[in-house]
N, C-alpha and C positions, 0 to 999 in steps of 0.2 A: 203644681205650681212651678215655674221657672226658681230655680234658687242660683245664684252666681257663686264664683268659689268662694270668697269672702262671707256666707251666710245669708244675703242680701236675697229678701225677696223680689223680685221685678215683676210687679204687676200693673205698671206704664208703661205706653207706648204714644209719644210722641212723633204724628204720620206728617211730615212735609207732603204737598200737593203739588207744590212750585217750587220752584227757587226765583221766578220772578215775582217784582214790588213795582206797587204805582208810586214809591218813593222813593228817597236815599239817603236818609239815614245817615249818619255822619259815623255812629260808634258801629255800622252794620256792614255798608256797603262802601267801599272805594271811589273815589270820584272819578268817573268817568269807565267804571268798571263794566266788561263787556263779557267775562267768561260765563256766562250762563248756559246750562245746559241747554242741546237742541230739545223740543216736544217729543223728539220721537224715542226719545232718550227718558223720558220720566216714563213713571208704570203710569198702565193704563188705569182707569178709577177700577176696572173690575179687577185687574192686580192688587190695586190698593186695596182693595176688598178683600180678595183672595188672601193675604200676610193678616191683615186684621185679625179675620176669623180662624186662623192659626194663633195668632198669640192670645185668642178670644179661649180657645181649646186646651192650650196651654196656660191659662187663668189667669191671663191679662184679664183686671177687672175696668181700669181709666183708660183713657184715650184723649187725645187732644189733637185737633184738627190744626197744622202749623201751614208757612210758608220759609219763605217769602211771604206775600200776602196770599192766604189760601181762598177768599174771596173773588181772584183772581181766577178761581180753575174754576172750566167749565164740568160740570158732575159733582161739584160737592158735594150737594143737596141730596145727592141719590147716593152717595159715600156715607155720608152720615146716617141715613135711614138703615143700610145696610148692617153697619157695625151696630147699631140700637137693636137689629133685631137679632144678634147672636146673646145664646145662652150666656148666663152669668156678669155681664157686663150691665155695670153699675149708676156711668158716669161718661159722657161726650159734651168735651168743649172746645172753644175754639178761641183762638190767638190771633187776633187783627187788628191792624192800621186805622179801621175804622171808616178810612172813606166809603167801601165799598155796603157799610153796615146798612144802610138805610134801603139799599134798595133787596138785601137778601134776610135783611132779619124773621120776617114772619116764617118765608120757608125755610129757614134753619132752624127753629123753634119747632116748626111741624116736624121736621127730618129726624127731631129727639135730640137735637143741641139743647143743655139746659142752663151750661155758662158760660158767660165772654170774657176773657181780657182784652182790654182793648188798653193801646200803647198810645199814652198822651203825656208828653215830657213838659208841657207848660202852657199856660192858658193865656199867654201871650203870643198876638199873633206874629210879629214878628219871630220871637225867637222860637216860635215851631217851624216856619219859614224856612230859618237858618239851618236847624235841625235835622228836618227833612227832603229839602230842596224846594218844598212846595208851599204854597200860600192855600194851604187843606183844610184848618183850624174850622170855620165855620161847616164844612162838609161832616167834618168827625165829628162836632157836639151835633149835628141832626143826626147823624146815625147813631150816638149815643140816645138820644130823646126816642129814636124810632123804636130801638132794642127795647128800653121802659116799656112804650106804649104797646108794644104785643105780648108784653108779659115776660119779658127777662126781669130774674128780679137778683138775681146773685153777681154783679156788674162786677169787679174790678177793674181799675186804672192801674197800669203798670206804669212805671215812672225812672227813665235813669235818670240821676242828678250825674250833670259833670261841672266838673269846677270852673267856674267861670262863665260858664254859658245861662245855665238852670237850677244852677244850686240853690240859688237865693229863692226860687218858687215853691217851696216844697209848704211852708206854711199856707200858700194859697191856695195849693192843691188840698190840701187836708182840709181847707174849709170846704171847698165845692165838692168834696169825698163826703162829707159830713151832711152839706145840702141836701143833697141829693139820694144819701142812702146808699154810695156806693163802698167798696172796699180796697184801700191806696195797696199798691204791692210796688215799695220800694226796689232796685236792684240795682247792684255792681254793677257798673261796664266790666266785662272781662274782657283778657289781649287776646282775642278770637281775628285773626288778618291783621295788616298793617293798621286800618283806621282803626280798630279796636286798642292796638300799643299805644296807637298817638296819644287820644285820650289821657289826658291829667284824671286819675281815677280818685272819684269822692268815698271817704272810710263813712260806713254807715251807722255804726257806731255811738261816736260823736251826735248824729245826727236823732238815733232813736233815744239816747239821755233826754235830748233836747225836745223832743214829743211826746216824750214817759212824762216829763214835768209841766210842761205846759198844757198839756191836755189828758193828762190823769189814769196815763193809760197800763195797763196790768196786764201781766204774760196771759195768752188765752191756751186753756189746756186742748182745746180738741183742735181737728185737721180740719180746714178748710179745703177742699180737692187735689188731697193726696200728692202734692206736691213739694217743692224744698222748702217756702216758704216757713218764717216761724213770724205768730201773730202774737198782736198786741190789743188792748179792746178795754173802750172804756164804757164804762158801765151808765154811768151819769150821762152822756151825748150820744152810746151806741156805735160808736166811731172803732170802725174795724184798722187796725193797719199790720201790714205785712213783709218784713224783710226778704230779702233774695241775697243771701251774700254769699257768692263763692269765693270773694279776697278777702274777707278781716274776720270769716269765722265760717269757713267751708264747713257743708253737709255731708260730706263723700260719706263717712260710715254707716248711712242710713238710705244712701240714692236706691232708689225703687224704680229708676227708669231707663230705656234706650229712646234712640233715634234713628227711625224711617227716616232718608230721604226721599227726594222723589224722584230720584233717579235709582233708590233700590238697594241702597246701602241703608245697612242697619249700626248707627253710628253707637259704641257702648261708652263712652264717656267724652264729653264735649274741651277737654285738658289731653283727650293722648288722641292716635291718631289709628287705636285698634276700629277696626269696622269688618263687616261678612254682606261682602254682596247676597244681591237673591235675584237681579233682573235674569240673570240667564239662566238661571235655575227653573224660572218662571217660566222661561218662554222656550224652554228644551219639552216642557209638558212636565214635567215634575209631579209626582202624586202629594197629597196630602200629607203620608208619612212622611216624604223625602224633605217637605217645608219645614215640617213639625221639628225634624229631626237637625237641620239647617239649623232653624233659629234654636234652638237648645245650645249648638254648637258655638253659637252666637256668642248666648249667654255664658259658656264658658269661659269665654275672652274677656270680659268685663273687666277691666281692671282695676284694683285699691281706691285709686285716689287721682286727681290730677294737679298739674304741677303749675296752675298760672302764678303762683309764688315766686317760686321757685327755679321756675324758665318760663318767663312770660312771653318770649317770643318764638316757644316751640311752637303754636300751632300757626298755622300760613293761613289756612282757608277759610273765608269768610263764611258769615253764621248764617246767612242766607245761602249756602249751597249744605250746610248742614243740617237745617233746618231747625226753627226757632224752639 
């Protein structure tokens, strides 16, 4: 098992595919932002494969398929089936926008994807509009309904509230979370690049009192996919929901994860700005050991804690070149 210095096991590994999105995201992407990496610059999928099945060796047990929008890469589908079929690995899901869901959900499903989060900040079409640059809203609830219909059955909606834009939706989303049988996973905007400082950031807090009492909901003891998330679940309606707070009650003492990008950086906490290349490690021919032995090195570097508190305008790079 990877152990970091702090005691911390790392048995996640968060794989970016892209850093490009069919959208633009207001707390994600900059307006009018152009620094994307070239293609020839991201690992290939048999690369992406290749670090997988290293940290598969090293007992990485999760995985989670990111972007950008990772729907977007061509090879997914054969990425995903790869890592399902290394020893010990437990659990592949994946992180998207959703427009793209409808027309890859079946072969994601077959490839051994077995969870989605899919990112829907309001069930107003304008203000998804606003949000993401795009008038998407009706494309994302069909690729929501498609994922259902081929037998995803563990759905969440990830949800940023920002003040002033979507705040006020979050009782609407709980009911169509509720409808539906899916599972809400609340989250902080963090100061990840400039549009992430702009942001007026909503304490979640406040907000989970306020869903504890109205909807009767009680700490749930187990993990929902190994992630930072801490859940809430009420018994009476079934109604799962889920916090992400890295501002008003950070997880650092228990993180269990890094980040692949897709350009080959292995990101160890998404607050500092430690990282361990591996693209030219990969493509000098590298053996098995020598990756094995890379990412270990990696995880030496891991550091404590991070500082969005603290210095919320140390990190510069936007969370789509570091991946989601």
């Amino acid at each position: 098992m990877l152990t970091d210095p702090f005691g911390r096991t790392i048995d996640y590994l968060r794989i970016s595919v892209t850093d490009r999105c069919d959208l633009r995201c207001t707390y994600c992407l900059p307006q009018g932002f152009k620094g994307f990496a070239v293609p020839k610059d991201w690992l290939t999928i048999e690369e992406l494969g290749r670090v997988a099945a290293s940290f598969a060796r090293l007992g990485t047990k999760r995985f989670r398929l990111t972007g950008g929008e990772p729907l977007l890469r061509k090879g997914l589908t054969d990425l995903a089936a790869h890592i399902s079929a290394q020893a010990g690995v437990e659990d592949i899901s994946l992180t998207t926008n959703g427009t793209q869901l409808g027309k890859h959900a079946a072969a994601l499903r077959q490839a051994g994807v077995r969870r989605l989060n899919i990112s829907l900040d309001s069930l107003r079409r304008d203000c998804v509009t606003r949000i993401t640059g795009s008038d998407c809203l009706p494309q994302v609830l069909e690729g929501i309904k498609t994922a259902q219909d081929v037998g995803f059955e563990r759905i969440k909606i990830n949800m940023v509230p920002l003040k002033g834009i979507n705040d006020t939706d979050v009782d609407e989303m709980v009911a169509f979370c509720m409808e539906h049988g899916f599972i809400l996973n609340l989250i902080e905007a963090m100061p990840m690049g400039a549009t992430g400082q702009a942001h007026a950031k909503v304490n979640l807090q406040p907000v989970l009192e306020n869903l504890r009492q109205k909807f009767g909901l009680t700490p749930f003891r187990g993990n929902i996919g190994g992630g930072p998330a801490r859940y809430w679940h009420s018994d009476h309606s079934g109604f799962t929901l889920g916090l992400i707070t890295p501002m008003s009650q950070h997880f650092c003492a228990t993180c269990n994860r890094v980040r692949l990008s897709a350009t080959g950086n292995v990101h160890l906490c998404l607050g500092q700005e430690d990282k361990m290349p591996l693209r030219e490690l990969l493509r000098d021919g590298c053996s098995d050991d020598e990756l094995d032995n890379r990412i270990r090195q990696a995880i030496a570097m891991k550091p404590e804690k991070h500082e969005f508190v603290e210095n919320p305008k140390k990190i510069i790079r936007v969370m789509a070149l570091t991946g989601g």
